[in-house]
Backbone bond lengths (Angstrom), bond angles and torsions (degrees), N, CA, C in turn:
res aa  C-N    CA-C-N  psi(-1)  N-CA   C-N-CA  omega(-1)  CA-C   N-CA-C  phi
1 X - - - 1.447 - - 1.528 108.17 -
2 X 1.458 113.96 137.82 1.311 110.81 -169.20 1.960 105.85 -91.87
3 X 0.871 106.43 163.80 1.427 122.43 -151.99 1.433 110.70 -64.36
4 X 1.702 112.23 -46.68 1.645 127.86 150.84 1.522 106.62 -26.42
5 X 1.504 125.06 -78.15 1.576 144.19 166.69 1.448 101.69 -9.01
6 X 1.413 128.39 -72.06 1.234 173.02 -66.68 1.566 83.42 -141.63
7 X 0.964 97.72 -88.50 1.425 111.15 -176.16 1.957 130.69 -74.94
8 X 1.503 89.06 -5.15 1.646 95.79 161.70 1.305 101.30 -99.14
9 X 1.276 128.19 -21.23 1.554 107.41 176.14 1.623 113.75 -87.48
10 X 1.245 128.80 -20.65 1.706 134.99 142.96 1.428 101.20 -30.50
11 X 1.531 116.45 -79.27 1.292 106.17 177.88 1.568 137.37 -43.70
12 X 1.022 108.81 -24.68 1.644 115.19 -167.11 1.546 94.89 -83.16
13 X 1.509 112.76 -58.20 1.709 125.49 176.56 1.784 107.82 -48.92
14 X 1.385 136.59 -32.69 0.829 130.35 153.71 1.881 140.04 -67.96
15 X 1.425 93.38 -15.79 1.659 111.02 175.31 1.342 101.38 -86.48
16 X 1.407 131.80 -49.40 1.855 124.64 165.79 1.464 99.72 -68.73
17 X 1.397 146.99 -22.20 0.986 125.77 159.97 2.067 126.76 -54.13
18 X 1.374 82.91 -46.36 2.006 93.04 161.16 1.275 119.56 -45.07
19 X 1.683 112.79 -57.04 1.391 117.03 -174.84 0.916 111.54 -73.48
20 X 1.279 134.78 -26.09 1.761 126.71 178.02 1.288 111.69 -67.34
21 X 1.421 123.30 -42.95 1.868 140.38 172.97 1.150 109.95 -53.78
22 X 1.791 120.13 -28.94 1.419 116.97 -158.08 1.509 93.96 -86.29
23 X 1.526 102.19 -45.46 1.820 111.32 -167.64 1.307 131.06 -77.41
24 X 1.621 109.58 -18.74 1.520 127.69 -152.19 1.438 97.20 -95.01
25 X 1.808 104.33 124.42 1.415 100.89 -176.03 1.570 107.35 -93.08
26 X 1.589 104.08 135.67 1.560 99.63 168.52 1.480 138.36 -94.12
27 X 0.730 104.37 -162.05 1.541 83.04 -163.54 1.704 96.01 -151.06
28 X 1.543 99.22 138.19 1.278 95.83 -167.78 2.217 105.25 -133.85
29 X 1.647 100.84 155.03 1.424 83.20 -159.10 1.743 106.93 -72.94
30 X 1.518 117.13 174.95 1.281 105.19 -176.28 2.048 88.92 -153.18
31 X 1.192 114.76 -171.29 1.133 123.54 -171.23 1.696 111.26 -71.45
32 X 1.167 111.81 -27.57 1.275 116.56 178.53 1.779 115.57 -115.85
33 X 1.230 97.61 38.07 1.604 109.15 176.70 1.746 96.74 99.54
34 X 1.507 83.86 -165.06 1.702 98.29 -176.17 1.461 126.65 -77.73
35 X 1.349 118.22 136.81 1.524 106.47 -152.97 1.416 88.51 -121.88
36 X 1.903 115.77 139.37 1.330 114.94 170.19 1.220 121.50 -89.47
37 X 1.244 115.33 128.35 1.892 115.79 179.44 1.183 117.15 -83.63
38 X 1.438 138.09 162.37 1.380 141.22 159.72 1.459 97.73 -32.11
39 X 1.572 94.09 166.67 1.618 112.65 161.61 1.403 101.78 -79.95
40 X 2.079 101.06 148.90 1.517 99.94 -168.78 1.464 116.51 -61.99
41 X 1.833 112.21 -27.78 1.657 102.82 -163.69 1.238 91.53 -69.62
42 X 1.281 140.26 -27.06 1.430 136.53 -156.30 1.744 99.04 -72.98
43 X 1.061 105.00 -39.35 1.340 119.41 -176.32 1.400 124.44 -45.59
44 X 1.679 97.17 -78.12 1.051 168.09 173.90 1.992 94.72 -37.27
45 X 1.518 108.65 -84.44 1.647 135.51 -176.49 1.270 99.82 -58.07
46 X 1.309 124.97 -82.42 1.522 166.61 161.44 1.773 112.51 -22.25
47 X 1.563 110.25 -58.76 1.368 98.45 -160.97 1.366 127.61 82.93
48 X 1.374 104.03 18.68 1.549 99.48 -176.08 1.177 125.79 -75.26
49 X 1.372 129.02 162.85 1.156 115.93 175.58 1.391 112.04 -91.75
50 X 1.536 121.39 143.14 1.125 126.18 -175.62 1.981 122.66 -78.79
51 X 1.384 102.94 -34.70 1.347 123.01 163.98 1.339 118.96 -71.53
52 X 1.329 119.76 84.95 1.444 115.63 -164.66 1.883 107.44 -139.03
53 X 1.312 93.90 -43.87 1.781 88.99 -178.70 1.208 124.07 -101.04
54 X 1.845 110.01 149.42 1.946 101.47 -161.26 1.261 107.71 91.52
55 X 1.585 91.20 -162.31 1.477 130.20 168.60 1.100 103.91 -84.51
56 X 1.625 107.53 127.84 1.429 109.21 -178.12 1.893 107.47 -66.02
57 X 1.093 134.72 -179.82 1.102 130.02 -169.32 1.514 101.61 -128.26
58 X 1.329 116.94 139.27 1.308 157.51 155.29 1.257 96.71 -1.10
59 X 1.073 128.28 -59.81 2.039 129.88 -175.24 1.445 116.82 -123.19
60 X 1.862 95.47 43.49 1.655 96.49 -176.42 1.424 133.73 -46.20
61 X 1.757 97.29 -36.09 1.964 95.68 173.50 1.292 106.62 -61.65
62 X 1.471 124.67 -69.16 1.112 112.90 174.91 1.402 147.28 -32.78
63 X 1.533 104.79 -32.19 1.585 113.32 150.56 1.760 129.05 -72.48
64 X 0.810 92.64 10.72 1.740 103.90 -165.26 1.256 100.34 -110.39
65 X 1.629 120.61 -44.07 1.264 126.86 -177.94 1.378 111.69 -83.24
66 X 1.033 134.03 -33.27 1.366 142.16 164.48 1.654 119.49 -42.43
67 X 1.552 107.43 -55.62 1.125 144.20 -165.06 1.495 98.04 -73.64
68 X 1.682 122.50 -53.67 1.829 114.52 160.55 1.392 118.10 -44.90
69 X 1.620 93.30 -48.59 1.934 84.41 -167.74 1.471 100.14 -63.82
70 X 1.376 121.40 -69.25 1.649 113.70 167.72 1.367 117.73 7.37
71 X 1.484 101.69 -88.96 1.714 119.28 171.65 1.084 117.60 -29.43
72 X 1.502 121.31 -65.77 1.366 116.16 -178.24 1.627 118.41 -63.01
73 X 1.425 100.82 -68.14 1.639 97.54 172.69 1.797 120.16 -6.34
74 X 1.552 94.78 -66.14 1.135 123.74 178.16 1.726 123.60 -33.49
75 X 1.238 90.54 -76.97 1.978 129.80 148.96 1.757 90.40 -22.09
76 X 1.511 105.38 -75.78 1.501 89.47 -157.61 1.673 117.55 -83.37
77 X 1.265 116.34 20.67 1.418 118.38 -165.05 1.407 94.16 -114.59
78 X 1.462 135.17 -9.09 1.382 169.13 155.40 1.314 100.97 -59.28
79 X 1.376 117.10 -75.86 1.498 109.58 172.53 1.638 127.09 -63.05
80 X 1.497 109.42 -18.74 1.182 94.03 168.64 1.426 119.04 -83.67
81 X 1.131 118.36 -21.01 1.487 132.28 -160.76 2.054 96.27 -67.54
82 X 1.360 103.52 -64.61 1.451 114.78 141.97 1.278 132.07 15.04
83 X 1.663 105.79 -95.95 1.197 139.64 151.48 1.520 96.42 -16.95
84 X 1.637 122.20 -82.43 1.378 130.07 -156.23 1.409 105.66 -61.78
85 X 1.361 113.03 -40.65 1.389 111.05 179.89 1.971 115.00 -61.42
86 X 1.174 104.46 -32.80 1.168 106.96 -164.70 1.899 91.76 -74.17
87 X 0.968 119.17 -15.26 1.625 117.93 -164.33 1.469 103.21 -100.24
88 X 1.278 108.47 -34.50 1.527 122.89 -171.87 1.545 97.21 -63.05
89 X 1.578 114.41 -46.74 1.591 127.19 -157.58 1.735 94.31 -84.12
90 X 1.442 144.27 -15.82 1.125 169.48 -166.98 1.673 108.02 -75.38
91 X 1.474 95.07 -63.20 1.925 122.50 -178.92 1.503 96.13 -66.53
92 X 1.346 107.85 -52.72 1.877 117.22 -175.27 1.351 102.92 -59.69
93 X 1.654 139.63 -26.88 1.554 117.38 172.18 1.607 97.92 -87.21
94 X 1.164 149.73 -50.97 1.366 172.45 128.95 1.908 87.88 20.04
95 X 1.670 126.98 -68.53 1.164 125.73 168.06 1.506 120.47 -60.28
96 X 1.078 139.70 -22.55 1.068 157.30 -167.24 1.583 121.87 -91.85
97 X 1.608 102.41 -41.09 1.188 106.08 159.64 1.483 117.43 -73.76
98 X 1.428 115.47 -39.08 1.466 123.31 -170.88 1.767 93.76 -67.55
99 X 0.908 132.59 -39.81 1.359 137.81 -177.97 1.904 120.53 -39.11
100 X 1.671 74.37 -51.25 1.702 101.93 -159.70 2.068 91.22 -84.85
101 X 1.364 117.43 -30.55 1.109 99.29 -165.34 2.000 102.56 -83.11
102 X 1.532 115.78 -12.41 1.162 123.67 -177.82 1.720 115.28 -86.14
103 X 1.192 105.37 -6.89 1.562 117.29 150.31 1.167 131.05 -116.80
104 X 1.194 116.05 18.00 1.600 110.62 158.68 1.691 112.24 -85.74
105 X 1.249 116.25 128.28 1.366 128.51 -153.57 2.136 88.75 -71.35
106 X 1.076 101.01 158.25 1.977 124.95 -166.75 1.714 82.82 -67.11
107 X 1.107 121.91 131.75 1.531 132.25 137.32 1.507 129.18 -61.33
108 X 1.327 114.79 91.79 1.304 113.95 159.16 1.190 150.54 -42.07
109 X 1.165 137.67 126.97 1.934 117.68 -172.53 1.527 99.10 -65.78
110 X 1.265 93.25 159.04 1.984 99.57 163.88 1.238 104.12 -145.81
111 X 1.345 102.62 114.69 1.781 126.94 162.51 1.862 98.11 -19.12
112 X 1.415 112.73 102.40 1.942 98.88 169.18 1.621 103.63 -103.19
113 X 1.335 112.99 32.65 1.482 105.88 163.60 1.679 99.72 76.26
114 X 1.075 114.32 -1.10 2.080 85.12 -174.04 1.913 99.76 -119.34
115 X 1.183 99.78 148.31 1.691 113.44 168.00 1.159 123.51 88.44
């Protein structure tokens, strides 16, 4: 596989890597076991509150606050991931061009008759 290849499929594996970070709720521990938080963009964009379904629980601030940093952390490890993808996919036209210009066959001169 040529190196261009190589590195657009890095990129692509890192762009479902974004969406999984953006959507995937975490879950953070709480007094009565592990508690699931909103999704981070929801969090994150939104402001939602994470303590929302049921019975509220026994150490709700504390789950709430947990559950932002979570989110965000999250949120921003998303944007970096991002970031890499967008650079990774950057190098992959960068190989691609170098690729394409190392098979274009040598240009010859041709005699045009003058001088």
């Amino acid at each position: 596989m040529s190196a261009w290849k190589s590195l657009a499929l890095l990129a692509a594996v890192l762009v479902v890597g974004v969406g999984f970070l953006v959507v995937a709720t975490p879950y953070v521990p709480g007094d009565d076991g592990d508690y699931q938080c909103a999704a981070p963009w929801d969090v994150v964009r939104h402001d939602t509150d994470s303590v929302r379904w049921g019975e509220p629980p026994v150490d709700e601030d504390g789950i709430e606050r947990r559950c932002r940093v979570a989110a965000r952390d999250q949120f921003d490890l998303a944007g970096r991931t991002g970031t890499a993808a967008v650079l990774v996919a950057g190098l992959s036209v960068v190989a691609l061009a170098r690729d394409h210009r190392a098979r274009r066959p040598a240009r010859r001169p041709t005699s045009s008759g003058r001088g």
